[in-house]
C-alpha positions as CSV (number, residue, x, y, z in Angstrom):
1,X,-213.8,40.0,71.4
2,X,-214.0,36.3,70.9
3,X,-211.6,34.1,69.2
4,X,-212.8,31.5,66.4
5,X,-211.1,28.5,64.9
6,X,-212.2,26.0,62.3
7,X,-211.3,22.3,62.9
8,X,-211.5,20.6,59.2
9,X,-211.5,16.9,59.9
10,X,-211.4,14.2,57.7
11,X,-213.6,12.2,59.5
12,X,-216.5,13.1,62.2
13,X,-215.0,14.9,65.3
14,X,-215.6,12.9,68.7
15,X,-215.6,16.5,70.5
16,X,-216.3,15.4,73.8
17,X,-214.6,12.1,74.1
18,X,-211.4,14.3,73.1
19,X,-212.5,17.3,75.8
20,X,-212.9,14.4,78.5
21,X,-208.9,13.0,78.1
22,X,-207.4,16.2,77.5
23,X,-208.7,18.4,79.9
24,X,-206.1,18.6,83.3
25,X,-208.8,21.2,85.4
26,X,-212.0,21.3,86.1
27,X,-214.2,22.4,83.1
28,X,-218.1,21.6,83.2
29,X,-219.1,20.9,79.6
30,X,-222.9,21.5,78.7
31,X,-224.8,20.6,75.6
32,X,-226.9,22.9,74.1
33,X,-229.1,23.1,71.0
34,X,-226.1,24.9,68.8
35,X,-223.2,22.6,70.3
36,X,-221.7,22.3,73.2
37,X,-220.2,25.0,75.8
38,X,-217.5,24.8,78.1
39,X,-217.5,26.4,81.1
40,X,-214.5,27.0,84.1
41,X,-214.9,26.3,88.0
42,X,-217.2,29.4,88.1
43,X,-219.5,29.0,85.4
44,X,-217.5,31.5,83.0
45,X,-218.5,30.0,79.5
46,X,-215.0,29.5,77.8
47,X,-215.4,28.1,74.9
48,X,-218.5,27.7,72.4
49,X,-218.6,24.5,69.9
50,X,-220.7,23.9,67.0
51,X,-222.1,20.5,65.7
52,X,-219.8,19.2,63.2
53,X,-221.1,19.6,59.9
54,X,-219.9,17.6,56.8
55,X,-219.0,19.9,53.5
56,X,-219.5,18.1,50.3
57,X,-219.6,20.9,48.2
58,X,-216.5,21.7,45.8
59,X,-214.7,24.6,46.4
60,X,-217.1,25.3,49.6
61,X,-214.2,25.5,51.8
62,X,-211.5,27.2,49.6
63,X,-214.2,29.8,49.2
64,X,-214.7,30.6,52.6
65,X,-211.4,29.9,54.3
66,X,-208.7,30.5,51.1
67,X,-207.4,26.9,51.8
68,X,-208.1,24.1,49.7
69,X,-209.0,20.5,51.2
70,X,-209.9,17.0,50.0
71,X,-213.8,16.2,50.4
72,X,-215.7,14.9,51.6
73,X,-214.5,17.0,55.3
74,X,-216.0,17.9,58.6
75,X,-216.6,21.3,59.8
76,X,-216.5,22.8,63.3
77,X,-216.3,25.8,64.6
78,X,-214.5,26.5,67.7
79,X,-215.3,30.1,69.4
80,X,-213.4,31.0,72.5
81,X,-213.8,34.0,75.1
82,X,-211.5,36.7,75.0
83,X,-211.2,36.4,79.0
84,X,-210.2,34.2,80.8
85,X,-206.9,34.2,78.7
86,X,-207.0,29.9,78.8
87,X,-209.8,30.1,77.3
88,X,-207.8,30.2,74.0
89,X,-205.7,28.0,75.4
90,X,-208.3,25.2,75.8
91,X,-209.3,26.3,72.3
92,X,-205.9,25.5,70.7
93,X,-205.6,22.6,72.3
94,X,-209.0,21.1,71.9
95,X,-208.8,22.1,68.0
96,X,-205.1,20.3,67.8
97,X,-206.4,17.5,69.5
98,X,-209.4,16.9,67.1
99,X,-207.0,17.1,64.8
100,X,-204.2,14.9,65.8
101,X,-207.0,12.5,66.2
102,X,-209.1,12.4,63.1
103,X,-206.8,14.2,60.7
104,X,-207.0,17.5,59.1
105,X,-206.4,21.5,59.0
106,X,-206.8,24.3,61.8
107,X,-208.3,27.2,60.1
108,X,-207.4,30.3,63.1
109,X,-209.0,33.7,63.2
110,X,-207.4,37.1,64.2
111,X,-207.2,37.6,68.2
């Protein structure tokens, strides 16, 4: 089972600027035509990233996620692997970072 988080930013994420300074071990981090995927050392894909979309719609957000937020706002979607178990880790992390650096909410799903 995977685990998914929502990054709601108030400005547009800068994913992999932020996944360059904050990663401490070796990830390889490969675009692809839905996002971006990070991989370990062994080519285990750990975590799956979305392009950032912008909601401009009211009530949009509230709707889907039961929390209420100031538009205009970014969306991403953050989906990590069940194993290996950092793989949430760098999920968390990534989606506190994004936060920390462009403002915002971290919307997380059940594990």
């Amino acid at each position: 089972m995977s685990y998914d988080t929502i990054v709601l930013t108030a400005e547009r994420p800068e994913v992999e600027a932020a996944l360059r300074e904050m990663s401490g071990r070796p990830i390889q981090v490969r675009a692809q035509a839905s996002g971006l995927h990070v991989h370990d050392e062994r080519a285990r894909l750990l975590v799956a990233i979305g392009e950032p979309l912008e909601v401009r719609v009211p009530g949009e957000v509230e709707r889907l996620l039961a929390t209420p937020v100031d538009l205009p706002v970014w969306w991403l979607e953050l989906r990590a692997a069940a194993e290996p178990e950092e793989a949430v880790m760098l999920a968390e992390v990534l989606a506190g970072e994004l936060v920390r650096r462009h403002g915002g909410h971290v919307w997380a799903g059940a594990r």
